[in-house]
N, CA, C and O atoms as CSV, one atom per row, in Angstrom:
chain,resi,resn,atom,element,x,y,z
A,1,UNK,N,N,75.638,105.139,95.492
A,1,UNK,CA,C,76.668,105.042,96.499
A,1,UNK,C,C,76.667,103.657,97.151
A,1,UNK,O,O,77.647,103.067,97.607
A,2,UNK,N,N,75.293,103.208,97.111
A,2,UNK,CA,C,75.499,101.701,97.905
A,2,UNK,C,C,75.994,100.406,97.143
A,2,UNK,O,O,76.336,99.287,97.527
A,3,UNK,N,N,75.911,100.907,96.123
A,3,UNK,CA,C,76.255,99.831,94.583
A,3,UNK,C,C,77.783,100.145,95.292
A,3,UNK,O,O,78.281,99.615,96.286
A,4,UNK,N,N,78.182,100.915,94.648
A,4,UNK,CA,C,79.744,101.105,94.738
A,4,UNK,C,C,80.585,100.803,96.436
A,4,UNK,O,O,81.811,100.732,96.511
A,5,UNK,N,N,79.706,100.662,97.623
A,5,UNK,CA,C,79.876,100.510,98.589
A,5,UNK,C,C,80.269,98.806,98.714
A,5,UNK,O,O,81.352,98.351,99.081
A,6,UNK,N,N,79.025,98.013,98.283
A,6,UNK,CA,C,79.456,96.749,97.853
A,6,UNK,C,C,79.833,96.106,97.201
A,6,UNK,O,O,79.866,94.883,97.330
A,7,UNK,N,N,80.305,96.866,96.134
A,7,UNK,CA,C,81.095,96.446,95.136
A,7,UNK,C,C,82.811,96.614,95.283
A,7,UNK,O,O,83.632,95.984,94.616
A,8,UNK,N,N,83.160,97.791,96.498
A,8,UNK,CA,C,84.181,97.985,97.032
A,8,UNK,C,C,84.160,96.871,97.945
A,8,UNK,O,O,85.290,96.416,98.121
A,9,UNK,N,N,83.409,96.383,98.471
A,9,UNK,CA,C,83.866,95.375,99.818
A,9,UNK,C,C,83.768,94.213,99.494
A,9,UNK,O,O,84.068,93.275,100.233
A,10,UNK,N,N,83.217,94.084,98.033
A,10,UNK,CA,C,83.518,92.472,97.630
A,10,UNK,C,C,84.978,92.600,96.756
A,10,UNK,O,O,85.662,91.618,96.467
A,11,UNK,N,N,85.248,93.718,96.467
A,11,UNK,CA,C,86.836,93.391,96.145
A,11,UNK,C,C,87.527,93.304,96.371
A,11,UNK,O,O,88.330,92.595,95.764
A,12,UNK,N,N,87.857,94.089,97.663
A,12,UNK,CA,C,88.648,93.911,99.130
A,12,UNK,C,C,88.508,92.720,99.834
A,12,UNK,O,O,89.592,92.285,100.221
A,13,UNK,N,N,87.594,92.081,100.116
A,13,UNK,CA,C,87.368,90.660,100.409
A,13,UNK,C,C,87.806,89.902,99.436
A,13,UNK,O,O,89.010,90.032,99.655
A,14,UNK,N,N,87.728,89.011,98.266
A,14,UNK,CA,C,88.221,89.084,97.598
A,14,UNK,C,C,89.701,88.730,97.238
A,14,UNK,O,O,90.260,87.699,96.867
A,15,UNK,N,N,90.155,90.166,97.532
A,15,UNK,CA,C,91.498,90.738,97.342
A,15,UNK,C,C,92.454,90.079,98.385
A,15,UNK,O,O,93.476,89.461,98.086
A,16,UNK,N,N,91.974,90.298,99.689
A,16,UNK,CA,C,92.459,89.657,100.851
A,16,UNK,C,C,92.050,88.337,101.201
A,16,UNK,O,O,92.454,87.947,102.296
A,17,UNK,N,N,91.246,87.448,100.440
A,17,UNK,CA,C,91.232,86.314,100.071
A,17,UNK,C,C,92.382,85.500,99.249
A,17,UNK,O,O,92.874,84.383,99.412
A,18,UNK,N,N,92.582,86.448,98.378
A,18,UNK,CA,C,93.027,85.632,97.243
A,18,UNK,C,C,94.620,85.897,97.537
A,18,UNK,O,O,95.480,85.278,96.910
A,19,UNK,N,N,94.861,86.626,98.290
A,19,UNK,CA,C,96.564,87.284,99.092
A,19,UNK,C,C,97.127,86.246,100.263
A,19,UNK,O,O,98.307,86.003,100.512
A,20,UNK,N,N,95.626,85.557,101.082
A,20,UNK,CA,C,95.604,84.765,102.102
A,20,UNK,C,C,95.895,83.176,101.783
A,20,UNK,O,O,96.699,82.347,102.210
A,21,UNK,N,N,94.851,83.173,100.834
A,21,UNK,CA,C,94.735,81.814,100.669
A,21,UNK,C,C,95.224,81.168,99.071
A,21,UNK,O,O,95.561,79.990,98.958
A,22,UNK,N,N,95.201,82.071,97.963
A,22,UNK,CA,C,95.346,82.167,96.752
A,22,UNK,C,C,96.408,81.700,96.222
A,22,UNK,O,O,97.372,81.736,96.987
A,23,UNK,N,N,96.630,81.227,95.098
A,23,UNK,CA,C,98.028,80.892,94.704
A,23,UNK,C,C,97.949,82.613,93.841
A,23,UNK,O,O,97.119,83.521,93.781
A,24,UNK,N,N,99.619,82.296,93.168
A,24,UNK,CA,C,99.821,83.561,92.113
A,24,UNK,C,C,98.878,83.898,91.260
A,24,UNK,O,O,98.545,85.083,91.258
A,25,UNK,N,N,98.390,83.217,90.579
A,25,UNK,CA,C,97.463,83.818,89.825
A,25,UNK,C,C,96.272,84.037,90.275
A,25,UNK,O,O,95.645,84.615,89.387
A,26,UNK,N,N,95.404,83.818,91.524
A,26,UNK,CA,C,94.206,84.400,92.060
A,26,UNK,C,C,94.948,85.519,92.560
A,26,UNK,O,O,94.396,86.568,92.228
A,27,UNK,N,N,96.348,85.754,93.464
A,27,UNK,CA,C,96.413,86.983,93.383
A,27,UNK,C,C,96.477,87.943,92.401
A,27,UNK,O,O,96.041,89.078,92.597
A,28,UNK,N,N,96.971,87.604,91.377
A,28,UNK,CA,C,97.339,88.638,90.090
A,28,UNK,C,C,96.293,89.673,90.063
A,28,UNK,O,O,96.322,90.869,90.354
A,29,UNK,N,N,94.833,88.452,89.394
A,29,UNK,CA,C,93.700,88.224,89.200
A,29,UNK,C,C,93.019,89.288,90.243
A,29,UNK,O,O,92.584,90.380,89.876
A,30,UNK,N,N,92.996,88.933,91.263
A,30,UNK,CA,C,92.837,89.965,92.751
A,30,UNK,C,C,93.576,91.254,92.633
A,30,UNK,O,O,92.788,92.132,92.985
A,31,UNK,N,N,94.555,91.701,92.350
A,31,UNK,CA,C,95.297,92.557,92.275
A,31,UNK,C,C,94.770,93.616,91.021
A,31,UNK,O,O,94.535,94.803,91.252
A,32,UNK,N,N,94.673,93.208,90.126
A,32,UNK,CA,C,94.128,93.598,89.008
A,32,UNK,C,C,92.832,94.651,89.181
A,32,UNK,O,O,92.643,95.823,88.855
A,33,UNK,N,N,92.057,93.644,89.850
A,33,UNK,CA,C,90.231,94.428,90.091
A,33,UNK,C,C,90.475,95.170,91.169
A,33,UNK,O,O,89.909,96.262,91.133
A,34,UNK,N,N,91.401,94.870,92.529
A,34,UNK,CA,C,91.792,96.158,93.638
A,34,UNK,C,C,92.537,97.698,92.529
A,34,UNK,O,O,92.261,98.890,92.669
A,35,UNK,N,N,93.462,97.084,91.541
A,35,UNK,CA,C,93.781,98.446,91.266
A,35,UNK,C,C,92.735,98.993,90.693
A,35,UNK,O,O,92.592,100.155,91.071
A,36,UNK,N,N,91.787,98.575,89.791
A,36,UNK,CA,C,90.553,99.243,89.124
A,36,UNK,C,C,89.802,99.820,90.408
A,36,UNK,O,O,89.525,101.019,90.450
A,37,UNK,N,N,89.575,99.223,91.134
A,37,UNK,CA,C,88.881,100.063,92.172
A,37,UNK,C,C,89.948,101.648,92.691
A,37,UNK,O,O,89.675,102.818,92.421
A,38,UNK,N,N,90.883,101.243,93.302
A,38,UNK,CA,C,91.950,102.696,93.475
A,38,UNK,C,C,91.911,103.362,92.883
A,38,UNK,O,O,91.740,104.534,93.222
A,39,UNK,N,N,92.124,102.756,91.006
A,39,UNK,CA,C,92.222,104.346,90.412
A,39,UNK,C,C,90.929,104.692,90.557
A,39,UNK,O,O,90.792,105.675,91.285
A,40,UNK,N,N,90.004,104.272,90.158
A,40,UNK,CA,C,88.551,104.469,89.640
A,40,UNK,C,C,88.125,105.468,90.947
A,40,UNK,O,O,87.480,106.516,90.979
A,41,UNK,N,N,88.619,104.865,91.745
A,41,UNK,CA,C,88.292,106.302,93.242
A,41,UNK,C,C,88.869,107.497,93.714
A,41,UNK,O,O,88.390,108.480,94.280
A,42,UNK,N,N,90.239,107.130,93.281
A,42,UNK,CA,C,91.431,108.408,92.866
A,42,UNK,C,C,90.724,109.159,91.859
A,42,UNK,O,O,90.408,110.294,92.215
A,43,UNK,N,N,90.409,108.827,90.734
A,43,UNK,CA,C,90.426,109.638,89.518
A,43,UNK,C,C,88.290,110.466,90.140
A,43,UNK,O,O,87.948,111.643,90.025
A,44,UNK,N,N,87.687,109.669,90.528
A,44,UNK,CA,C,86.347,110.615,91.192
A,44,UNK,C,C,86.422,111.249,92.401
A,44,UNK,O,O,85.547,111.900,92.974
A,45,UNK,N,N,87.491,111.015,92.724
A,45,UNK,CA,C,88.162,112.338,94.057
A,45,UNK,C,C,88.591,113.267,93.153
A,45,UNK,O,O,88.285,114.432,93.403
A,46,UNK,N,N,89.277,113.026,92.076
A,46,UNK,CA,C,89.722,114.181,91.449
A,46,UNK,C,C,89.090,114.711,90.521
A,46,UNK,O,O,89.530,115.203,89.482
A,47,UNK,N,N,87.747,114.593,90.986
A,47,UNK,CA,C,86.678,115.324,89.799
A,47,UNK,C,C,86.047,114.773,88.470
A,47,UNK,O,O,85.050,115.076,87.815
A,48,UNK,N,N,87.244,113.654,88.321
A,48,UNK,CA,C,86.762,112.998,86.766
A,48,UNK,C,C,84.955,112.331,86.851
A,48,UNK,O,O,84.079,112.553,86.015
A,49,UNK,N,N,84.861,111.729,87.766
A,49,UNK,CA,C,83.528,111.194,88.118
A,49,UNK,C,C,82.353,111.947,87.328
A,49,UNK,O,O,81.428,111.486,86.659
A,50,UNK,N,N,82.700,113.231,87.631
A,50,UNK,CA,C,81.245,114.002,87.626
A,50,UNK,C,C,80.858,114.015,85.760
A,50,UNK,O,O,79.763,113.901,85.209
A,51,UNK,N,N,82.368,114.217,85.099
A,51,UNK,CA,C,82.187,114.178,83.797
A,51,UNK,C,C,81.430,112.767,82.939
A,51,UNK,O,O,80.738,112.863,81.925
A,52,UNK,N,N,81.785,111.483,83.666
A,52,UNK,CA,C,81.367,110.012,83.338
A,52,UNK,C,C,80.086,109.771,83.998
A,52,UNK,O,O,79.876,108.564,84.120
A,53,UNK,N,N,79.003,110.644,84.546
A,53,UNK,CA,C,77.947,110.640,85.266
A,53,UNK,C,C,76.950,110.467,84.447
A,53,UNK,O,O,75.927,110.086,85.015
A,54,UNK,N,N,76.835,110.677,82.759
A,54,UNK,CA,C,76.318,110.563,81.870
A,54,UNK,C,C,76.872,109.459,81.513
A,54,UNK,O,O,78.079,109.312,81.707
A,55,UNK,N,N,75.961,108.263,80.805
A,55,UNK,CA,C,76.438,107.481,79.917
A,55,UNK,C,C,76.165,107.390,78.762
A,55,UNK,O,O,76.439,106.332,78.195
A,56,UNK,N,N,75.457,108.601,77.935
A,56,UNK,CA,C,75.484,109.139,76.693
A,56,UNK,C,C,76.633,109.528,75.758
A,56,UNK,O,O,76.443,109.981,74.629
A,57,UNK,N,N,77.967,109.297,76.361
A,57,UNK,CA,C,79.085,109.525,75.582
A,57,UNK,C,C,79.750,108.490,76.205
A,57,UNK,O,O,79.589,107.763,77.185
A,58,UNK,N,N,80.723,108.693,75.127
A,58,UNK,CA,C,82.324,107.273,75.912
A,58,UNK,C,C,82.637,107.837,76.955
A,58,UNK,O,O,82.617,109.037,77.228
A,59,UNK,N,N,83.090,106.508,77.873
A,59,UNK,CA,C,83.805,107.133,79.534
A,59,UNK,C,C,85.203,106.435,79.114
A,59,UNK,O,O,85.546,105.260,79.250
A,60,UNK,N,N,85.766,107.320,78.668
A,60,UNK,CA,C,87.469,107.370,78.248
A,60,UNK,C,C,88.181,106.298,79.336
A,60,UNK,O,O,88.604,105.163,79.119
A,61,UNK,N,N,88.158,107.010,80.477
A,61,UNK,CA,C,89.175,106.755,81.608
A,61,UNK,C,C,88.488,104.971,81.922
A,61,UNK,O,O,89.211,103.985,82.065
A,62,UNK,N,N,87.229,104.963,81.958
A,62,UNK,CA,C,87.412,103.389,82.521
A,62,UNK,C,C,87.484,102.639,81.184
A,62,UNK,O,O,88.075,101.563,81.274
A,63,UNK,N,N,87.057,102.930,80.060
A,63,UNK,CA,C,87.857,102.423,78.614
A,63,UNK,C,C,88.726,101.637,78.860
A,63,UNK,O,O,88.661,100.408,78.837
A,64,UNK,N,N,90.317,102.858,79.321
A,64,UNK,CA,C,91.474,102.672,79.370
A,64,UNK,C,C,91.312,101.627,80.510
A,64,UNK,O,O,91.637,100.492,80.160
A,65,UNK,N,N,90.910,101.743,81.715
A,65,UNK,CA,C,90.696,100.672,82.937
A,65,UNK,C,C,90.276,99.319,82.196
A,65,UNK,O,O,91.379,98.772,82.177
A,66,UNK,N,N,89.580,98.599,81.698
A,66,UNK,CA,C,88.850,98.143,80.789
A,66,UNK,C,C,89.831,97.244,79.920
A,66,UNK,O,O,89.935,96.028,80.085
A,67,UNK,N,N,90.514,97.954,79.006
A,67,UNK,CA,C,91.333,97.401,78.353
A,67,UNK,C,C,92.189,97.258,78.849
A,67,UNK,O,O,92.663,96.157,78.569
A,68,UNK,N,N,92.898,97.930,79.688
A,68,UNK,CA,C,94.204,97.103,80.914
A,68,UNK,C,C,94.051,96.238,81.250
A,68,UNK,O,O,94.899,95.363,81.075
A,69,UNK,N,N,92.604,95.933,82.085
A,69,UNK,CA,C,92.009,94.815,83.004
A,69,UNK,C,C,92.285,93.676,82.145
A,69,UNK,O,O,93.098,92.781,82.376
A,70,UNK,N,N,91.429,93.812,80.998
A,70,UNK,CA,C,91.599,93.015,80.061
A,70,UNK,C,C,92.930,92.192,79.324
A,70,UNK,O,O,93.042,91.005,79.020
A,71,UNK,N,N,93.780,93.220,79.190
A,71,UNK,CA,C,95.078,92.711,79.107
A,71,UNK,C,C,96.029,91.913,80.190
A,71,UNK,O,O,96.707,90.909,79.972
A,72,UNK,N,N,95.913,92.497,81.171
A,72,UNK,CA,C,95.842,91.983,82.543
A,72,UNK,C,C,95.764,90.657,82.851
A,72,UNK,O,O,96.735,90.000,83.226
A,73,UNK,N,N,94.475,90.158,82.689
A,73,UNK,CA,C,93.902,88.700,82.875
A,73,UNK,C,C,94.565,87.887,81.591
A,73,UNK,O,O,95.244,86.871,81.743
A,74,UNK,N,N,94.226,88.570,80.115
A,74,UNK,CA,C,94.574,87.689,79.751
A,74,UNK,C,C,96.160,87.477,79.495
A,74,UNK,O,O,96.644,86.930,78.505
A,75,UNK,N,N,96.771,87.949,80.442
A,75,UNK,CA,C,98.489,87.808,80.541
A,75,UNK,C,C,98.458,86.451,81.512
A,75,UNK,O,O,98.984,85.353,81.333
A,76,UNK,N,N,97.864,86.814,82.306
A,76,UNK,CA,C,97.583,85.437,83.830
A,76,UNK,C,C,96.969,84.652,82.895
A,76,UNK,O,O,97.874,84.025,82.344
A,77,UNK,N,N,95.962,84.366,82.444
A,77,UNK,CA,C,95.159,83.584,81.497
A,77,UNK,C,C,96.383,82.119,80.894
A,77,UNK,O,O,96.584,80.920,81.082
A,78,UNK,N,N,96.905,83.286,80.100
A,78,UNK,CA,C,97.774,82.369,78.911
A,78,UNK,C,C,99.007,82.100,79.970
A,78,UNK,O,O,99.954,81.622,79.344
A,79,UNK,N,N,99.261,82.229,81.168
A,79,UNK,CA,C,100.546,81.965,81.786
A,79,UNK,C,C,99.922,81.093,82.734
A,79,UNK,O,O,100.890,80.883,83.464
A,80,UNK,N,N,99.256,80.631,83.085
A,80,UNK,CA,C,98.792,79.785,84.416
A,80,UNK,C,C,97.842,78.955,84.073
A,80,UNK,O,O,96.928,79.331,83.340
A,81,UNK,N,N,97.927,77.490,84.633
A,81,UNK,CA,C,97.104,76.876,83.780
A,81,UNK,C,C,95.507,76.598,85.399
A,81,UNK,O,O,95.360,75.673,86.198
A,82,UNK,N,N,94.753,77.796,85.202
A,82,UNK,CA,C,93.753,78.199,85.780
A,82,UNK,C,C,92.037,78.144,84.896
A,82,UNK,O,O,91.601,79.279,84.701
A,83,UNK,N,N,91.133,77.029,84.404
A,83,UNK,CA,C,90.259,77.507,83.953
A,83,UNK,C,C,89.899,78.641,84.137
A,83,UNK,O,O,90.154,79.486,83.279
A,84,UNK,N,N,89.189,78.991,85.337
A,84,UNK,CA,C,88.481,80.370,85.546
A,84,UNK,C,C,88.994,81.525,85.291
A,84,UNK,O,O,88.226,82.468,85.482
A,85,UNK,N,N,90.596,81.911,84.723
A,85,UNK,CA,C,91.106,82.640,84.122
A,85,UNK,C,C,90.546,83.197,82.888
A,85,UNK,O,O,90.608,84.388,82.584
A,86,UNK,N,N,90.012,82.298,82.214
A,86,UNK,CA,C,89.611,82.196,80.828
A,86,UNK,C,C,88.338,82.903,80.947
A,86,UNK,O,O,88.013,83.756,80.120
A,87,UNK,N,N,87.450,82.517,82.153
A,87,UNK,CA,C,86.022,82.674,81.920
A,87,UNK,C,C,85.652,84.342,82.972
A,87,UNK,O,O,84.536,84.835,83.131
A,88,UNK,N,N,87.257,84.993,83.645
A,88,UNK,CA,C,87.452,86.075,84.018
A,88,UNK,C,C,87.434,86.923,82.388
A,88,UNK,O,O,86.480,87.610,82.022
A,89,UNK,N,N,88.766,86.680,81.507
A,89,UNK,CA,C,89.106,87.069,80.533
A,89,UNK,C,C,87.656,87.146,79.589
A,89,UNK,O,O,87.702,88.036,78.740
A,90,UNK,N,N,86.974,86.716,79.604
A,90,UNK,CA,C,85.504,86.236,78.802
A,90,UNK,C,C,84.876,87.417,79.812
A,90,UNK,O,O,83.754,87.526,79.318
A,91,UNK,N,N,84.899,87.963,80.452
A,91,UNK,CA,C,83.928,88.511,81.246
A,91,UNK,C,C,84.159,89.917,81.007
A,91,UNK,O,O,83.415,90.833,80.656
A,92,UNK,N,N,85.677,89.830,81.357
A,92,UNK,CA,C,86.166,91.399,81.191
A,92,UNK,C,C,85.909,92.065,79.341
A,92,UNK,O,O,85.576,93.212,79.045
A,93,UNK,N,N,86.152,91.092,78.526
A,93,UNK,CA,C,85.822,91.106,77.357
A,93,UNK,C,C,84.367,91.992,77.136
A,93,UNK,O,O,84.229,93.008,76.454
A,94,UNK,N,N,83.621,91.471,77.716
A,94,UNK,CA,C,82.429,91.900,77.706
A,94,UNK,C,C,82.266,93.395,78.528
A,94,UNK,O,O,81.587,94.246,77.953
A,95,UNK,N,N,82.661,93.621,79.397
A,95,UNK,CA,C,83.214,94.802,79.868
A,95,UNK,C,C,83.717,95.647,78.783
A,95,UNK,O,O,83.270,96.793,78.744
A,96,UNK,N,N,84.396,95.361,78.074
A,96,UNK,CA,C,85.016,96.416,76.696
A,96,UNK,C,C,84.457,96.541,75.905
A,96,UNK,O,O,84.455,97.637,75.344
A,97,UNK,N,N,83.763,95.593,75.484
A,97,UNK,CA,C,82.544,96.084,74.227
A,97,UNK,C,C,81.690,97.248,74.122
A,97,UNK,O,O,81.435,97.874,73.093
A,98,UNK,N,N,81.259,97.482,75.345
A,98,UNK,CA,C,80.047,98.661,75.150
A,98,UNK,C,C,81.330,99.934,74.759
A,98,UNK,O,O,81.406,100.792,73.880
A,99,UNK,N,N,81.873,99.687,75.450
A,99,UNK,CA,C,82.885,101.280,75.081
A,99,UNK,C,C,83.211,100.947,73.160
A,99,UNK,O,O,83.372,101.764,72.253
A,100,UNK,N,N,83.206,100.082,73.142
A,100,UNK,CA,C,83.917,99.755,71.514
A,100,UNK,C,C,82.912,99.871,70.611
A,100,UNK,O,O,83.325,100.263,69.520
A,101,UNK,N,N,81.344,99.608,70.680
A,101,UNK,CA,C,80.434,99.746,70.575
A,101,UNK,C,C,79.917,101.290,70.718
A,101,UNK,O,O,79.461,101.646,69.632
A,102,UNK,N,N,79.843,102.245,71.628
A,102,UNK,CA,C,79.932,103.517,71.816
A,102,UNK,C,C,81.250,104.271,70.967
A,102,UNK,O,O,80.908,105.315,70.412
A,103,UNK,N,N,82.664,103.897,70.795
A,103,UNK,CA,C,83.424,104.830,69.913
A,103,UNK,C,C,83.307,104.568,68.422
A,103,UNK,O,O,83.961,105.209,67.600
A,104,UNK,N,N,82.328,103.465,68.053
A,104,UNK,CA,C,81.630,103.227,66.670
A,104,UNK,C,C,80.446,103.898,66.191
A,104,UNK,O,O,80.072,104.220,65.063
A,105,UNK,N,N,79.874,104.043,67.542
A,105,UNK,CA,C,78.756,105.203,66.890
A,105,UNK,C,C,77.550,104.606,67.096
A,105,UNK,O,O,76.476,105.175,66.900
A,106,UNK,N,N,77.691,103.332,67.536
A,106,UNK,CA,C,76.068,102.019,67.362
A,106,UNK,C,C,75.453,102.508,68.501
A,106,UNK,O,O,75.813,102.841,69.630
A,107,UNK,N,N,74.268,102.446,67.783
A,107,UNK,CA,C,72.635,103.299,68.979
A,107,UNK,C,C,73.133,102.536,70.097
A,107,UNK,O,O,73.513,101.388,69.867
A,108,UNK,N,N,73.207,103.111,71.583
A,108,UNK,CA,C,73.526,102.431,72.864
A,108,UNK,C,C,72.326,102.920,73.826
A,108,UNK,O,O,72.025,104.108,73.717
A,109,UNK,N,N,71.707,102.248,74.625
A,109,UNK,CA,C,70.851,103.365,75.113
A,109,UNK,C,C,71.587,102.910,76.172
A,109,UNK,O,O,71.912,101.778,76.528
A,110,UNK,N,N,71.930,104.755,76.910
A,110,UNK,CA,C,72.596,105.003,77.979
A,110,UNK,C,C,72.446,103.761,79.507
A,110,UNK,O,O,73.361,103.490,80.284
A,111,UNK,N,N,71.417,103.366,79.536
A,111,UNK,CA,C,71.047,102.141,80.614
A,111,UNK,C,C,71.910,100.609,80.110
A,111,UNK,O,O,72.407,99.741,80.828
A,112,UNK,N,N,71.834,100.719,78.405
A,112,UNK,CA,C,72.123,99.352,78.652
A,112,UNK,C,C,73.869,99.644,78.475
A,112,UNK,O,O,74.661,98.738,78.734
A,113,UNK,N,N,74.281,100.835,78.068
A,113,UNK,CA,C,75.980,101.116,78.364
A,113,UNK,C,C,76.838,100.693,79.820
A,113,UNK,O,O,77.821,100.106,80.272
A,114,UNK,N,N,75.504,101.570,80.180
A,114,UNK,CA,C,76.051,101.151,81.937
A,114,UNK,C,C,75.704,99.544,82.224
A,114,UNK,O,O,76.371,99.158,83.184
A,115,UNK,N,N,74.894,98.545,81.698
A,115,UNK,CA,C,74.894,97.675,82.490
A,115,UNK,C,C,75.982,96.740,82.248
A,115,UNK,O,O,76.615,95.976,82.977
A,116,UNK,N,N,76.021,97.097,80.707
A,116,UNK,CA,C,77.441,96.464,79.580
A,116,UNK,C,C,79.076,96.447,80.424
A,116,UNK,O,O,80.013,95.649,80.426
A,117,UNK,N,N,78.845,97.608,81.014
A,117,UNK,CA,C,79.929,97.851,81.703
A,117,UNK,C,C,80.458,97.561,82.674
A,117,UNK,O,O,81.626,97.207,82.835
A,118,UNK,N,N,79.136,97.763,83.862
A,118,UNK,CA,C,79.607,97.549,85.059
A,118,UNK,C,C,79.438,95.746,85.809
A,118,UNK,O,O,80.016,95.063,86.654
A,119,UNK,N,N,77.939,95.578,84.580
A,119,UNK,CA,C,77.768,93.812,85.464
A,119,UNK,C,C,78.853,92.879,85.349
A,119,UNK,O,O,79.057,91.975,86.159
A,120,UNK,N,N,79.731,93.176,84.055
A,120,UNK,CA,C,80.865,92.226,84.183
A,120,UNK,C,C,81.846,91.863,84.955
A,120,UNK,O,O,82.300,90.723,85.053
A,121,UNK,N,N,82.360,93.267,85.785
A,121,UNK,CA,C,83.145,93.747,87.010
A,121,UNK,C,C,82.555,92.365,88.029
A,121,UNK,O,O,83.133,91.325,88.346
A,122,UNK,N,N,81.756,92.657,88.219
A,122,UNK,CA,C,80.709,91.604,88.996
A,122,UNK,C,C,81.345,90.480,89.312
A,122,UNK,O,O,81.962,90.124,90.316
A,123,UNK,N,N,81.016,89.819,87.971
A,123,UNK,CA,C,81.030,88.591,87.606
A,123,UNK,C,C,82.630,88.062,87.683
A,123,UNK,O,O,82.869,87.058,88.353
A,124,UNK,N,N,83.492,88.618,87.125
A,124,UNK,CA,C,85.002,88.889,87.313
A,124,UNK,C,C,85.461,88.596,88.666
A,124,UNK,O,O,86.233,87.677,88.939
A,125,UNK,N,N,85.034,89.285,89.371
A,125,UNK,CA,C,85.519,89.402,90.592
A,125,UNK,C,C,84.696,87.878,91.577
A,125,UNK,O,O,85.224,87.421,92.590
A,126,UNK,N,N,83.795,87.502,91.173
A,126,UNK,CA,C,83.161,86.396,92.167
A,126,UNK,C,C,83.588,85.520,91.313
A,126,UNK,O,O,83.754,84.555,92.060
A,127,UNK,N,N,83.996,85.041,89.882
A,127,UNK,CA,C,84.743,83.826,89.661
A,127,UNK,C,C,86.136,84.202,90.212
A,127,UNK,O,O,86.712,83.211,90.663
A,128,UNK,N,N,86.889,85.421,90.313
A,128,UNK,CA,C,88.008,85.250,91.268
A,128,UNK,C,C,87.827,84.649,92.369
A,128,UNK,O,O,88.615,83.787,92.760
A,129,UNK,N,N,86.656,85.044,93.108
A,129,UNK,CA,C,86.524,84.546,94.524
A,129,UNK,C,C,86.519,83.100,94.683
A,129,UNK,O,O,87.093,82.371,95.492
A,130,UNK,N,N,85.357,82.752,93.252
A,130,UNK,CA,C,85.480,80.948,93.153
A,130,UNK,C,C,86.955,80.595,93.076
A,130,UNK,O,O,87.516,80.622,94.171
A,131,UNK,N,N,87.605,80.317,92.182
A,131,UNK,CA,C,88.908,80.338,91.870
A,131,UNK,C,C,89.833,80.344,93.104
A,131,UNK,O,O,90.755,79.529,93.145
A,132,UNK,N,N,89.653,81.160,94.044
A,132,UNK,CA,C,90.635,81.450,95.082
A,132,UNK,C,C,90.090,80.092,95.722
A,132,UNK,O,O,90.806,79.091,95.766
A,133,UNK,N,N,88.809,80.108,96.205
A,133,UNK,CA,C,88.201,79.154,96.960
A,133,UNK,C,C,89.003,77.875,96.371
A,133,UNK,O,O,90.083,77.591,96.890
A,134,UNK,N,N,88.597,77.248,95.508
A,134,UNK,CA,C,89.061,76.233,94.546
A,134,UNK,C,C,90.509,76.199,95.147
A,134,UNK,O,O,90.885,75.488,96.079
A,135,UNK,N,N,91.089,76.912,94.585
A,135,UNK,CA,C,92.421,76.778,95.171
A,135,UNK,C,C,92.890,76.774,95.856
A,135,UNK,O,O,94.053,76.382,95.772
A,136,UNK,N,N,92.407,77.168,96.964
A,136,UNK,CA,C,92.840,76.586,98.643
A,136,UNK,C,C,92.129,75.463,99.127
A,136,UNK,O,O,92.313,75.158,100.306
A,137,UNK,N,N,91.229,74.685,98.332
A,137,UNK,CA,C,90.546,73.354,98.361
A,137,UNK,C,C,91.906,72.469,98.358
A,137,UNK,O,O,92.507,71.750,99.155
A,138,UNK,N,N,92.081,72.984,96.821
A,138,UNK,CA,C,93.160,71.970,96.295
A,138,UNK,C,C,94.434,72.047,97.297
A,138,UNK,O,O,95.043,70.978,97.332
A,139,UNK,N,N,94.680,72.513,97.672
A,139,UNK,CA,C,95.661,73.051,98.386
A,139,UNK,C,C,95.724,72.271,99.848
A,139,UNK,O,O,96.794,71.906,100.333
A,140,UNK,N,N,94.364,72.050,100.525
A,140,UNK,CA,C,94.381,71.756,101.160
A,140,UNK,C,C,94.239,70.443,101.099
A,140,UNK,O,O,94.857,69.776,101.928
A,141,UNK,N,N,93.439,69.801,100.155
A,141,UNK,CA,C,93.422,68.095,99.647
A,141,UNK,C,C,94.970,67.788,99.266
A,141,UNK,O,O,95.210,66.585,99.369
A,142,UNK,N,N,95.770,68.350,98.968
A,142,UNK,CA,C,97.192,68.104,98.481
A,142,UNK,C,C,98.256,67.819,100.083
A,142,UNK,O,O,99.069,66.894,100.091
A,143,UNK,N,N,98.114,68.558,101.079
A,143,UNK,CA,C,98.256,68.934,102.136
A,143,UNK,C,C,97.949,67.623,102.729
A,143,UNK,O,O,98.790,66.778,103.036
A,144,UNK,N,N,96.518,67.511,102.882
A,144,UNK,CA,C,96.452,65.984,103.700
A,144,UNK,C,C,97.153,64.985,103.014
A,144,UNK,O,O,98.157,64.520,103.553
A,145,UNK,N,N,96.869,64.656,102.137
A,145,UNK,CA,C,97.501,63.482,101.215
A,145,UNK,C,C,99.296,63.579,101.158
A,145,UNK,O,O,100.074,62.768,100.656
A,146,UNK,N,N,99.474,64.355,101.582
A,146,UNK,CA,C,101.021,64.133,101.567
A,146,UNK,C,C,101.471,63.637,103.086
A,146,UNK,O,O,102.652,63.394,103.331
């Protein structure tokens, strides 16, 4: 619960970072990992949680989260000319594997499924945060100089 406690409040921060200070694509980017959080909390209010509590089988529903995300970024990726887009898209990537890896059948041991899964979220979300930062740098060096 405390994982998911701070992992909710660095996306919301974040989120309202990248809404505040962000150009379009840190919001996108921001927008993207807030909806993974909503559904992902919608769908364990509605019971799905308890079934994905094991990580001895595929977890379908964040799969599908997963490969959206993924598609997601790399839509912003190839439309905005943002390094850290790329190295979001590289992250979330890695996020999809263990599931792709698990509907193949390859020995997973349940610990390293979950770490496959969730550390990338992580990482995703704090190069958003860099990124946002960055971009209200620039933003603001552009600002004086004019």
């Amino acid at each position: 619960m405390a994982r998911f406690l701070v992992q909710s409040t660095l996306i919301l921060v974040v989120f309202i970072a990248a809404w505040r200070i962000g150009g379009k694509p840190e919001r996108l980017v921001a927008s993207i990992y807030a909806t993974m959080l909503l559904a992902s909390t919608c769908y364990a209010l509605l019971g799905g949680a308890d079934a994905d509590a094991d990580y001895s089988d595929l977890h379908g529903f964040r799969f599908l989260l997963d490969l959206l995300a993924l598609a997601g970024v790399v839509i912003v990726a190839l439309s905005y000319d943002r390094w850290w887009t790329l190295w979001v898209g590289s992250v979330q990537f890695i996020a999809v594997m263990p599931h792709l890896l698990r509907m193949a059948d390859v020995p997973l041991e349940p610990i390293v499924y979950a770490i496959m899964e969730r550390w990338p979220v992580w990482i995703a979300v704090g190069i958003t945060g860099f990124g946002t930062f960055l971009h209200s740098q620039r933003a603001k060096a552009m600002t004086c100089s004019a």
